[in-house]
C-alpha positions as CSV (number, residue, x, y, z in Angstrom):
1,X,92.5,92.4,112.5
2,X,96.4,92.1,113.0
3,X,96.5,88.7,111.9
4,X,98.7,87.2,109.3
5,X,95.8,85.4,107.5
6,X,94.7,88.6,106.1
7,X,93.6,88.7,102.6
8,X,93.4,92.6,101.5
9,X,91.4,93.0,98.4
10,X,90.5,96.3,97.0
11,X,87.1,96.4,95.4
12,X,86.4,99.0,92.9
13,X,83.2,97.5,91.6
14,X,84.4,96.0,88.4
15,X,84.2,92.7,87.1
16,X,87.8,91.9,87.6
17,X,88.0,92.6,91.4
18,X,85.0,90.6,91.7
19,X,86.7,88.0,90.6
20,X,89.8,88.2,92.5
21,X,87.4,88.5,95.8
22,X,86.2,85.1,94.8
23,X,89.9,83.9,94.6
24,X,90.6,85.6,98.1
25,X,87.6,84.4,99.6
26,X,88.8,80.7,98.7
27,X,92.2,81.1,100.1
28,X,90.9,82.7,103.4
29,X,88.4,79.9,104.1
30,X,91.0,77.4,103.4
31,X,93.1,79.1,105.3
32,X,91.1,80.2,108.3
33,X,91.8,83.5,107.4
34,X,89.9,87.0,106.7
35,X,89.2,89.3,104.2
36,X,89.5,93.2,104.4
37,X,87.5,94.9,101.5
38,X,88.8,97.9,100.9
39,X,87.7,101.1,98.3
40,X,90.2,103.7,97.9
41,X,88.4,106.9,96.9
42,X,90.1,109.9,95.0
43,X,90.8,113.6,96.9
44,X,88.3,114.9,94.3
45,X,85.3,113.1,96.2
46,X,83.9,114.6,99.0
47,X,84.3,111.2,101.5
48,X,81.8,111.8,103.6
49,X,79.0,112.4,100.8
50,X,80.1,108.9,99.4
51,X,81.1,106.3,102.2
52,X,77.9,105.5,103.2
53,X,77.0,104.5,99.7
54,X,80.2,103.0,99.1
55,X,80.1,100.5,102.3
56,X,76.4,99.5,101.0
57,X,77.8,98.9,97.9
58,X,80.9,96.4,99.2
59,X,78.2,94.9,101.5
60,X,76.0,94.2,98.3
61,X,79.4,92.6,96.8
62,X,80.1,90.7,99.9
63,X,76.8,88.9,100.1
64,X,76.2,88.5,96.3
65,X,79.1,86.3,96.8
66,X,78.0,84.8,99.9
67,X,80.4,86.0,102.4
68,X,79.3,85.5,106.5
69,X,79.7,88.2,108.9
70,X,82.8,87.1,110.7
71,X,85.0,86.6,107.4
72,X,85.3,89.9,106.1
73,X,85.5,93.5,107.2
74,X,85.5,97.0,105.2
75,X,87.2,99.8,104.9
76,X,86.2,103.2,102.3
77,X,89.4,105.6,102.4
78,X,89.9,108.8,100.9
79,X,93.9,108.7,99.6
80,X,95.5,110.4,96.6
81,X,97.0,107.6,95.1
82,X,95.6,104.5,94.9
83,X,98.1,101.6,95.0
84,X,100.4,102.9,97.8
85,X,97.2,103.1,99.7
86,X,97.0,99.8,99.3
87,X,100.6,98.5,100.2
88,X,100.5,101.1,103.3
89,X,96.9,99.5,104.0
90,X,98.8,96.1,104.1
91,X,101.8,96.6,105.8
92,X,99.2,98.1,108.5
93,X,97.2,95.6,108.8
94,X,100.2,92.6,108.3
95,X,98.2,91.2,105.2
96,X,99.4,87.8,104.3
97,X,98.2,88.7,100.4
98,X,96.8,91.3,98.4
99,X,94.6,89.8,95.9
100,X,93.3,91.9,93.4
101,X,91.8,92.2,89.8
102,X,93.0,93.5,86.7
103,X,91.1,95.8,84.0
104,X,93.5,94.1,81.3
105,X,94.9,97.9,79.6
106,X,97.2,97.1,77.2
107,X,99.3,99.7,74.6
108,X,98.7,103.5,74.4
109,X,95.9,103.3,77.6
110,X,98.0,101.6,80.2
111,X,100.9,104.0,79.1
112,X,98.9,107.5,79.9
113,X,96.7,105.9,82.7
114,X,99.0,103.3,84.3
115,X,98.4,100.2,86.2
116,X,97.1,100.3,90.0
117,X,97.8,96.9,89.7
118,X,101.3,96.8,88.2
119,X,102.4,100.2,90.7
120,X,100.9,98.0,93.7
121,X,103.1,95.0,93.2
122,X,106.2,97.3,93.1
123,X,104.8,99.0,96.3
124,X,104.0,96.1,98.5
125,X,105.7,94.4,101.0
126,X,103.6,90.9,101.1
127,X,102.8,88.8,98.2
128,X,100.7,90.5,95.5
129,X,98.5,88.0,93.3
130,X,97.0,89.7,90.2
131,X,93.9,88.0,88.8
132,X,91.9,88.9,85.5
């Protein structure tokens, strides 16, 4: 998948990366382009108990929103940190875009717990688009 018309999106099941997938998805079609699904799973998780779960879960997520075989592919990594897995994931595979959702922390919460989001723009190296 070392094409330019990648569209990384990492899914972590809530409803705001659902709706940046849909976003993504609209962009690669009109685009001729692809999506790479990706879930970034903690050090704390034992990878090889969850992936296979995990996948059937993105699957689920890729037809509930009608996705075809050739436009998408996934990934399940295990990484300590989540959003410079995702710019590293995106330099590697030369994304055009990350696309991805926003849980909308405001205040005290996105003070102690921090953004994925927000650290992932100031991470990447392609254009970042930040949907809620």
């Amino acid at each position: 998948m070392a094409s330019s018309k990648i569209y990384l999106v990492p899914v972590d099941f809530s409803k705001g990366s659902e709706i940046a997938l849909k976003h993504a998805l609209k962009l690669a079609r009109k685009r001729k382009g692809k999506l790479l699904l990706v879930h970034i799973v903690p050090l704390v998780v034992h990878l090889a108990t969850v992936a296979g779960y995990l996948r059937g879960e993105l699957e689920a997520v890729a037809r509930r929103l009608g996705l075809k075989a050739g436009e998408y592919r996934l990934l399940v990594l295990e990484r300590p940190e989540a959003a410079r897995a995702i710019a590293n994931l995106a330099k590697k595979s030369r994304a055009a875009m990350i696309v991805m959702g926003s849980h909308g922390k405001t205040g005290f919460q996105r003070f102690v717990l921090g953004s994925v989001a927000e650290r992932t723009l100031r991470y990447a190296e392609c254009p970042v688009l930040i949907v809620k």
